[in-house]
C-alpha positions in Angstrom: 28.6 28.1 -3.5 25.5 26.3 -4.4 22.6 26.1 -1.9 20.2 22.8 -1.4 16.9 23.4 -0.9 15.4 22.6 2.1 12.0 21.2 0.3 11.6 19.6 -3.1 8.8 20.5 -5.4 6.4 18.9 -3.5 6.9 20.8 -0.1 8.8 17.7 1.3 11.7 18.8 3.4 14.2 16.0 3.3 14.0 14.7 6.8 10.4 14.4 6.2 11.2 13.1 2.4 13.6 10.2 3.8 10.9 9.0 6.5 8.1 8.9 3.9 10.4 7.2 2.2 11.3 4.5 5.3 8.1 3.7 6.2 7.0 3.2 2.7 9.9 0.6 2.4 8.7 -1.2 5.6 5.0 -1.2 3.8 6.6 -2.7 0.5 8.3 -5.8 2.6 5.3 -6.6 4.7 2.7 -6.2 1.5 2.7 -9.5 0.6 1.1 -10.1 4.2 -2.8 -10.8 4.6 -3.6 -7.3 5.5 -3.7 -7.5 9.5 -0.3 -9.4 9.4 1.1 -6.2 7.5 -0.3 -3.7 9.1 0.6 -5.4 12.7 4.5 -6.2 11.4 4.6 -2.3 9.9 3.4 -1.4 13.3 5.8 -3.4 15.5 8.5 -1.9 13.5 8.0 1.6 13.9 8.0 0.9 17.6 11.1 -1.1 17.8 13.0 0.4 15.7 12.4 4.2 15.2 13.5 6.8 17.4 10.2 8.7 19.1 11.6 11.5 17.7 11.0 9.4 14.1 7.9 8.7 15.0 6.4 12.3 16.1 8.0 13.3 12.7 6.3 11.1 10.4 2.8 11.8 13.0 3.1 15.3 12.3 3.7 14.9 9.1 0.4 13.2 8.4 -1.4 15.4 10.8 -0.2 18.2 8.9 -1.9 17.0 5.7 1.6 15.4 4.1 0.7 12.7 1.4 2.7 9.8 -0.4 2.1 7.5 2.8 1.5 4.1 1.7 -2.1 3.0 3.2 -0.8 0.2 5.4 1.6 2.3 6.4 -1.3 5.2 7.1 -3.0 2.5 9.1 0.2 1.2 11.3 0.8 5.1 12.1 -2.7 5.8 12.9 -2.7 2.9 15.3 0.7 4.1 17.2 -1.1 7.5 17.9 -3.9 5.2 19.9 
C-alpha cells in the first residue's frame, strides 16, 4: 500500500497547497486590472465565494509564515482580516 504524504517538499500540506493555488488563480484573472480594481475584485471574491473556513485557512496560512501568495492576492487577504 503506498502512502501520500501529507506535505510536499515545500512544507505545503495539500489543503493548504490547493488554496494557495485558488487564490493565486483569482489573482491571475483580475491581474490585468488597474491595481485597486484587482485587489478590490480578488477581495469580493474571497468573501462571496469561499467558505469562512477557506478563508481562516489561507489567514493562517499567511500568518504562519506560508509563501507562494501572489501580492494582490497578499493584499486582498490582508484587507479581509481588517
Amino acid at each position: 500500500m503506498s502512502v501520500v504524504p501529507s506535505t510536499d517538499s515545500h512544507g505545503l500540506s495539500a489543503g493548504d497547497a490547493k488554496l494557495v493555488y485558488m487564490v493565486n488563480q483569482i489573482a491571475t484573472f483580475f491581474a490585468s486590472q488597474p491595481h485597486e480594481s484587482a485587489v478590490s475584485g480578488i477581495e469580493s471574491h474571497i468573501r462571496k465565494f469561499w467558505d469562512p473556513r477557506m478563508r481562516r485557512k489561507i489567514r493562517d496560512f499567511i500568518l504562519a509564515g506560508g509563501t507562494g501568495v501572489d501580492p494582490l492576492a497578499r493584499e486582498a487577504l490582508d484587507r479581509l482580516a481588517d
